[in-house]
C-alpha positions in Angstrom: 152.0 148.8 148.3 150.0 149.4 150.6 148.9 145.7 152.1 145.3 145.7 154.0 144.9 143.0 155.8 141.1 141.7 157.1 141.5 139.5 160.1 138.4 138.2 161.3 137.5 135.4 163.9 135.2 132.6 161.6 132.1 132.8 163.6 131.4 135.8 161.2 131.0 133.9 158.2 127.3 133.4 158.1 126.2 137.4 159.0 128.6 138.9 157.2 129.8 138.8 153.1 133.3 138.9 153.5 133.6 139.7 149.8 132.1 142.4 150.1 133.9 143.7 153.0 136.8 143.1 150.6 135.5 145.5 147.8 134.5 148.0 150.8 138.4 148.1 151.6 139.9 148.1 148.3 137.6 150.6 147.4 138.2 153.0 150.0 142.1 152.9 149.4 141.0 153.9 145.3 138.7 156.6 146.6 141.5 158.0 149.2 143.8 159.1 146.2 146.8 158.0 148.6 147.7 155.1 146.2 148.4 153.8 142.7 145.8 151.0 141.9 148.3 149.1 140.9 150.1 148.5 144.6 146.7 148.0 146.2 146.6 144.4 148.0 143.4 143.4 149.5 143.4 139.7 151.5 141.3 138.2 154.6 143.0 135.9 157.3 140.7 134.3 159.1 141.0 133.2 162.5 139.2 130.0 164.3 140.7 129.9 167.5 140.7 132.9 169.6 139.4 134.4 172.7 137.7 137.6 172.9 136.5 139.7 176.5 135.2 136.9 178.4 135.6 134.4 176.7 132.1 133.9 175.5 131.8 132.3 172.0 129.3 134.3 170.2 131.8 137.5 170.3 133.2 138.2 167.0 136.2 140.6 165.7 136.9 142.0 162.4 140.4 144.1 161.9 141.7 145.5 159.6 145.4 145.9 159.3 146.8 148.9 156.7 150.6 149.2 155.9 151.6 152.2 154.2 154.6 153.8 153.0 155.9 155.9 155.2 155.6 159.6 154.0 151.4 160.1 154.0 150.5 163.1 156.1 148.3 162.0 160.4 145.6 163.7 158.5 145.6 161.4 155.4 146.3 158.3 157.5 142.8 159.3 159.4 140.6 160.1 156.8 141.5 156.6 155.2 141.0 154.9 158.5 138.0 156.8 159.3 136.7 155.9 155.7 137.3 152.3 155.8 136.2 151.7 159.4 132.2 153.5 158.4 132.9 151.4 154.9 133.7 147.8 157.2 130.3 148.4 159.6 128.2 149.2 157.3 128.3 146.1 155.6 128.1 144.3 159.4 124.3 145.4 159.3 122.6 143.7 162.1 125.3 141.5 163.2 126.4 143.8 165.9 122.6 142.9 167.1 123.4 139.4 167.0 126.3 139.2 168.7 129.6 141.5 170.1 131.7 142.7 167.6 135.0 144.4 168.1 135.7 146.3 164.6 139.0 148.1 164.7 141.4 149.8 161.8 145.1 149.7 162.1 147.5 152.0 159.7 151.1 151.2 160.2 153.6 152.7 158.1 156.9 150.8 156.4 159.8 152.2 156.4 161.1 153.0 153.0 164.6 151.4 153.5 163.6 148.2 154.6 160.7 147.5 151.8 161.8 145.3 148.9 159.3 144.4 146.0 158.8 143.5 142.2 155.6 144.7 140.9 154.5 144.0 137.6 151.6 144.9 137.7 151.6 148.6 136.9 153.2 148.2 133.7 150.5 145.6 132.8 147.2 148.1 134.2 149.1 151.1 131.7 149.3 148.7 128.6 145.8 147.8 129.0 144.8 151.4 128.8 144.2 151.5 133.0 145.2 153.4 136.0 148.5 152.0 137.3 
């Protein structure tokens, strides 16, 4: 844990490295000290069919979708969204001049009880002399 979760509507594909706005995430969840590299999941759905404000093609939408733990302090949950959404436009340099973009950041949190995982990748980070 936590899952971030970039959807974005495919028209931004050729203004925007979508790598990068990978890194920008998974980076901000390491810098926010809220999370054990080891549970950090970084992933992009991308979206072709959609409608945004009127309808007009050329509008574009990146979101990012954050699900926590439950147990991280309303101040903590806003400095990572707050972080991650001036991380996200950043990298959208002059796209917003090419076209509307709605940029947005979601945290949600998961309740303790009702998440279920296996994670082995902790234990293989600490044998290779890393930050689990």
């Amino acid at each position: 844990m936590p899952h971030f979760v970039i959807e974005y509507s495919a028209n931004l594909e050729p203004d925007v490295d979508l790598r990068a706005v990978v890194d920008a995430v998974h980076k901000s969840a390491v810098d926010s000290g809220l999370f054990k590299i080891g549970g950090i999941r970084v992933r992009t759905l991308r979206h072709e069919i959609y409608k945004i404000a009127d309808g007009n093609p050329e509008h574009a939408f990146l979101h990012v979708r954050a699900n926590i733990l439950e147990g991280r302090s309303v101040e903590d949950r806003e400095r990572l969204g707050n972080a991650m959404i001036a991380a996200v436009d950043a990298l959208l340099g002059n796209a917003h001049e090419k076209r509307g973009i709605a940029l947005s950041v979601e945290i949600g949190e998961i309740d303790h009880n009702m998440s279920f995982k296996k994670n082995s990748l902790h234990a293989q980070l600490t044998n290779k002399g890393g930050a689990a």
